[in-house]
C-alpha positions as CSV (number, residue, x, y, z in Angstrom):
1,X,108.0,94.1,66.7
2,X,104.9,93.6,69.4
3,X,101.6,96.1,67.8
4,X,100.7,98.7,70.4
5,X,97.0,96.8,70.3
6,X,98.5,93.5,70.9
7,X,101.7,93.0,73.3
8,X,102.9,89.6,71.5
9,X,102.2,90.8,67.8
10,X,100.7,88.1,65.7
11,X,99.9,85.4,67.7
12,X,100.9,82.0,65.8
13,X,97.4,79.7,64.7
14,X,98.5,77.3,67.1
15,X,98.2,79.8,70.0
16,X,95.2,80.9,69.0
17,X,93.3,77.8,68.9
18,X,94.5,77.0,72.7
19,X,92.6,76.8,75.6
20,X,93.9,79.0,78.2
21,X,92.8,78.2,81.8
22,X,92.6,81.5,84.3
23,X,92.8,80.3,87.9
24,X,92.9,83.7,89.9
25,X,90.8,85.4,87.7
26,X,90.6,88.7,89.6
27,X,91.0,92.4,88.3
28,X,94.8,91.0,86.7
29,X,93.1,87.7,85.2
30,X,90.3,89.4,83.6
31,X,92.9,91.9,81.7
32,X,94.7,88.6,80.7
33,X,91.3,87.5,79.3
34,X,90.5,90.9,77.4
35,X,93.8,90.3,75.5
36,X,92.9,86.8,74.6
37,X,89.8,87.6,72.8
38,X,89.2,85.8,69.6
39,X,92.7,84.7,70.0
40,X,92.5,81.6,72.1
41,X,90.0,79.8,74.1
42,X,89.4,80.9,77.5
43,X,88.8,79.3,80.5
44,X,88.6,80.9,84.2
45,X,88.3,78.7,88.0
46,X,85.8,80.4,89.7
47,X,84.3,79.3,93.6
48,X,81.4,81.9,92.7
49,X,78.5,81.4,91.0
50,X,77.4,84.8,90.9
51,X,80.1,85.6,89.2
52,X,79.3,82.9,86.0
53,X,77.3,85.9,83.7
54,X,80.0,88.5,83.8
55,X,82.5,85.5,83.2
56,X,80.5,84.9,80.5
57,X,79.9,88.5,78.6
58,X,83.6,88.3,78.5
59,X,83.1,85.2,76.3
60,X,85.2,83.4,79.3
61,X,84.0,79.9,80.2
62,X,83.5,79.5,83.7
63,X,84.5,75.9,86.0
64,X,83.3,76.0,89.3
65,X,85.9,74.9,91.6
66,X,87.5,75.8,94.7
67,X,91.2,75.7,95.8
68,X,90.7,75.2,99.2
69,X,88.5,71.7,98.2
70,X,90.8,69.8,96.4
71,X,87.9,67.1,95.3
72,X,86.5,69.8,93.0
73,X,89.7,70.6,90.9
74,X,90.0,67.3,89.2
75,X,87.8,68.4,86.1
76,X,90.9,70.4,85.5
77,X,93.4,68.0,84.5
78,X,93.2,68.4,80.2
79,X,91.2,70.8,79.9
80,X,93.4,73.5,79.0
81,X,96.9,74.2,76.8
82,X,98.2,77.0,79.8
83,X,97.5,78.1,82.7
84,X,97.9,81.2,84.5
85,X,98.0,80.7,88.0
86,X,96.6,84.1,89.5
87,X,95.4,83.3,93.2
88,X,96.7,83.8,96.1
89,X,97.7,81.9,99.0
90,X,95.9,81.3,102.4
91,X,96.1,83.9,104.7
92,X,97.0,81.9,107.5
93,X,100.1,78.9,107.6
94,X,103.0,78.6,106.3
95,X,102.5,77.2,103.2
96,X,100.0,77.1,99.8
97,X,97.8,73.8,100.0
98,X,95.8,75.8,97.5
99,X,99.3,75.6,95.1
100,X,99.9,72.0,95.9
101,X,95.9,71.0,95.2
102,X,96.0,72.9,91.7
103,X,99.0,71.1,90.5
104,X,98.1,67.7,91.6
105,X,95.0,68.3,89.9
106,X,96.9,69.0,86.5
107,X,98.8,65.9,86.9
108,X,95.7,63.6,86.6
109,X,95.7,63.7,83.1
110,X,97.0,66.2,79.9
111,X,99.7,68.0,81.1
112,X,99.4,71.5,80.2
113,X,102.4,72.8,77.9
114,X,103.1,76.0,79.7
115,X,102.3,77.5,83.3
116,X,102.7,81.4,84.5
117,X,102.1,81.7,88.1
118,X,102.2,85.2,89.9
119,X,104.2,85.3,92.6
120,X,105.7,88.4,94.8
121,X,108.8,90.3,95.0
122,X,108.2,90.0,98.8
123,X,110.2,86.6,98.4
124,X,113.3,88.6,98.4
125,X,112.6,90.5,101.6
126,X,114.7,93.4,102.6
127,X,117.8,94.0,100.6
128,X,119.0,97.3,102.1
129,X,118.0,99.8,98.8
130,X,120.3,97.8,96.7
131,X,118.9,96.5,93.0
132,X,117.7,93.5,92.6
133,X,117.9,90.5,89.9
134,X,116.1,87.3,90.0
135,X,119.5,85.1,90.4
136,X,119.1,86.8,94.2
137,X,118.1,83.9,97.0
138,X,114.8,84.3,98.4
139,X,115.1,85.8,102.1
140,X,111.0,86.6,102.9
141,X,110.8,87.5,106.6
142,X,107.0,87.6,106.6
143,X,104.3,85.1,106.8
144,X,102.8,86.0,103.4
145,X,106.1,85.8,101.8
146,X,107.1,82.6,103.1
147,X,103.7,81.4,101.4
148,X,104.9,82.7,98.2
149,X,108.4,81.5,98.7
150,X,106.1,77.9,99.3
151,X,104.2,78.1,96.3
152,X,106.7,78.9,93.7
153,X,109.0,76.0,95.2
154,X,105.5,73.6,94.2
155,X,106.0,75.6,91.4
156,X,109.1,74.2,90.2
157,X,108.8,70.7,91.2
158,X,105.7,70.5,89.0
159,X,107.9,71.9,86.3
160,X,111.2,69.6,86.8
161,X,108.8,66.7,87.9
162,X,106.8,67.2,84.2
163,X,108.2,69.2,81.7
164,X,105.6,71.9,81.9
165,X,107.3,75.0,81.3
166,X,107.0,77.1,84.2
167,X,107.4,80.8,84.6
168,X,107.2,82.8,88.3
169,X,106.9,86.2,87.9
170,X,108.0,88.3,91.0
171,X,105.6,91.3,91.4
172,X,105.7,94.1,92.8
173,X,103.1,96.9,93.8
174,X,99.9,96.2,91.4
175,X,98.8,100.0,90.4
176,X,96.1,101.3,87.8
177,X,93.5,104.0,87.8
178,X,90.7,101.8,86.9
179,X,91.3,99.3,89.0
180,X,89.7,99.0,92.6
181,X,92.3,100.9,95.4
182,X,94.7,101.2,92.7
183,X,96.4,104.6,93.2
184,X,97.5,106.4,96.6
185,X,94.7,108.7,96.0
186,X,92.3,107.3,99.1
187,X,95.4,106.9,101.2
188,X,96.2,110.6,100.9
189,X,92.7,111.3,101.4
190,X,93.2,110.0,104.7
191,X,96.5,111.8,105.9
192,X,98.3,108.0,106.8
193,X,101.7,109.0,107.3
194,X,105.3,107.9,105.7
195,X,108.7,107.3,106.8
196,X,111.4,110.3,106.7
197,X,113.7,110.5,104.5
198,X,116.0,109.0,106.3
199,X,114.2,105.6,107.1
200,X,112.5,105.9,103.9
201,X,112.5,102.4,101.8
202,X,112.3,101.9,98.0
203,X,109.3,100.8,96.7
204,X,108.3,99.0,93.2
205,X,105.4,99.2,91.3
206,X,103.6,98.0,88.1
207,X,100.8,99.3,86.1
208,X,98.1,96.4,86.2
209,X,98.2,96.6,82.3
210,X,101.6,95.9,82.1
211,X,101.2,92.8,84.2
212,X,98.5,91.2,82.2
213,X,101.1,91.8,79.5
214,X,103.9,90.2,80.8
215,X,101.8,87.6,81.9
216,X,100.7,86.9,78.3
217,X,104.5,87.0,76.5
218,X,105.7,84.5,79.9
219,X,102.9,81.8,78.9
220,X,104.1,82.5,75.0
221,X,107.8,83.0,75.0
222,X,109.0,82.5,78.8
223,X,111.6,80.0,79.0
224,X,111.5,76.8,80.7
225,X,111.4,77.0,84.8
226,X,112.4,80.7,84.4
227,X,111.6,83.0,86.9
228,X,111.0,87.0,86.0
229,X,111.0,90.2,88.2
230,X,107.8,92.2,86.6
231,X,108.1,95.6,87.1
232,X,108.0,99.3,85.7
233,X,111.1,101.6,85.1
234,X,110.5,103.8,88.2
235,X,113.4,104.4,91.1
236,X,111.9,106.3,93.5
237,X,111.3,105.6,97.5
238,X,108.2,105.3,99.0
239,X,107.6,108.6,100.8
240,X,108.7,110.7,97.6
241,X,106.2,108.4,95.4
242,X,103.3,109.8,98.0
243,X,104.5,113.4,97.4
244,X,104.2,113.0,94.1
245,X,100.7,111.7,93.8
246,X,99.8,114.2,96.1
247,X,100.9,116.9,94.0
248,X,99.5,115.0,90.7
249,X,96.0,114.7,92.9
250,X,95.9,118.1,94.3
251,X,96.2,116.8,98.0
252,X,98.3,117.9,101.0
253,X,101.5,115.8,101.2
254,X,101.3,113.1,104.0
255,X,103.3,114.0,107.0
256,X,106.6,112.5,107.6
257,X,107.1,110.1,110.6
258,X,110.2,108.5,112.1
259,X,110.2,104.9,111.8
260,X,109.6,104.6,115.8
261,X,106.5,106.8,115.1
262,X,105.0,104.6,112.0
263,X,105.2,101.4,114.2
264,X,102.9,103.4,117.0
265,X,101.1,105.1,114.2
266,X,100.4,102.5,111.7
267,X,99.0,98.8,111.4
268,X,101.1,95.4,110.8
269,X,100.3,95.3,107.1
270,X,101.6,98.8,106.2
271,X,104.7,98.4,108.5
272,X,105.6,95.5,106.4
273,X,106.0,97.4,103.3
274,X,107.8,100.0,105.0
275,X,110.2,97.6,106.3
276,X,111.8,96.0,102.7
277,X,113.6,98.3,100.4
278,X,115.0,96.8,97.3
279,X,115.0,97.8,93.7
280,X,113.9,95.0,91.0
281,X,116.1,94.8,87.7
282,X,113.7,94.0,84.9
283,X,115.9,93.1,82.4
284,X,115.5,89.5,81.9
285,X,111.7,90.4,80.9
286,X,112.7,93.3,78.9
287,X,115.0,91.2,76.9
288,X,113.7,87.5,76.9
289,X,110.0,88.6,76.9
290,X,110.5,91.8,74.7
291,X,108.3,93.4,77.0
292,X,107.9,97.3,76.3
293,X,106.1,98.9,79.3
294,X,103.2,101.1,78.3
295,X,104.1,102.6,81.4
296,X,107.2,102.8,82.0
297,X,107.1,104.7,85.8
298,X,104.0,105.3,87.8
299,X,104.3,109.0,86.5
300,X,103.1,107.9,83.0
301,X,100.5,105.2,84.8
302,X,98.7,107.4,86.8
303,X,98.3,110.4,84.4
């Protein structure tokens, strides 16, 4: 069985003598990285310089490139075993060019032999409360969605176009107390209202931890073109999540707002969480990844 130290076990000499490139090497990436240490080669996409030393400390090699210049992704093609594809879309369009420009880039030469790419469970859109599996159709309704919903199809056409085994994991609500804005504490802080129960939606969530986990036994033992819905154990909607964090942080429970009064209350971007309620079966990674959350609910996260 998987150590509690290392989330795969063992990895086999051939794993650890990979190179593993990082393109989205954020707050998730670099917890990817940390469990790679000593165990593989590690390689991280990076647009800032500034950035290079830190990169480095954490024995990671940095490439400068940038996804939205295409020209400067080619020194990518060979360089590395896998990839985990960490970055997000535009924030404008409809689509990823940023997807498309990473994967012709990989074509050029030296296919890798695996790819993860993180997508979002937003690609379901709202499904009414009900649960969730990955054999669902996509139904995004937003614009940042229907980038994701872009990017994973460029996703699989690299992977039925190549052979590259390619995994999308569908991701919920990234959490963690020592990551940046990663509880509900600050949002309490400020009083921002939730739904009644009545209008209240489910929400999903998983402990950042977790993720770089999952991300780690998908670029090891995810099958090919697979897709997996990564996320904890919790059942809980969104407005009883905030009580309980309020009572865990010693804070006055945010108020409770009809959902006519959140969309006069509250910006676009928090109105669009509000509106999708669905919760994610995790299964398939529990079983095909052997996965065992270190956090199994946001209870046991945030403590």
């Amino acid at each position: 069985m998987p150590s509690n130290q290392n989330p795969l076990g063992a990895l086999p000499a051939r794993f650890r003598r990979q190179r593993v490139l990082i393109v989205g090497c954020g707050d998730v990436g670099m917890r990817v990285a940390r469990h790679l240490e000593g165990r593989a080669r590690v390689l991280a996409l990076s647009s800032s310089p500034q950035r290079f030393d830190a990169l480095r400390a954490r024995d990671i090699v940095p490439l400068t490139g940038n996804l939205d210049r295409a020209a400067t992704l080619a020194r990518l093609a060979g360089l590395a075993d896998r990839v985990v594809y960490l970055a997000p879309p535009p924030t404008e369009g409809w689509q990823d060019p940023r997807a498309v420009a990473l994967l012709r880039a990989l074509r050029l030469r030296g296919l890798p032999v695996q790819l993860v790419y993180g997508s979002t469970s937003g690609v379901y859109g709202d499904c009414a409360g009900v649960w969730v599996d990955e054999t669902r159709p996509t139904s995004a309704t937003t614009p940042r969605a229907r980038r994701r919903v872009a990017a994973e199809e460029s996703v699989r056409f690299f992977g039925r176009s190549t052979g590259v085994r390619t995994q999308i994991l569908r991701i919920p609500g990234i959490y963690a107390p020592d990551r940046e804005g990663g509880t509900p504490e600050a949002r309490l802080q400020k009083g921002t209202p939730v739904l009644c129960a009545e209008d209240d939606v489910y929400t999903n969530h998983i402990h950042a931890d977790d993720l770089a986990r999952a991300c780690l036994a998908a670029l090891w033992k995810g099958r090919p073109q697979r897709v997996y819905n990564v996320s904890d154990d919790t059942e809980m909607k969104m407005g009883d999540y905030y009580d309980w964090a309020a009572d865990h942080y010693r804070l006055p429970r945010p108020p409770r707002v009809p959902r006519d009064g959140a969309q006069r209350q509250l910006p676009v971007m928090l109105l669009s969480f509000m509106s999708e309620s669905r919760r994610l079966v995790n299964t398939r990674m529990k079983q095909e990844l052997g996965l065992r959350l270190r956090y199994p609910s946001v209870r046991e996260g945030l403590q």
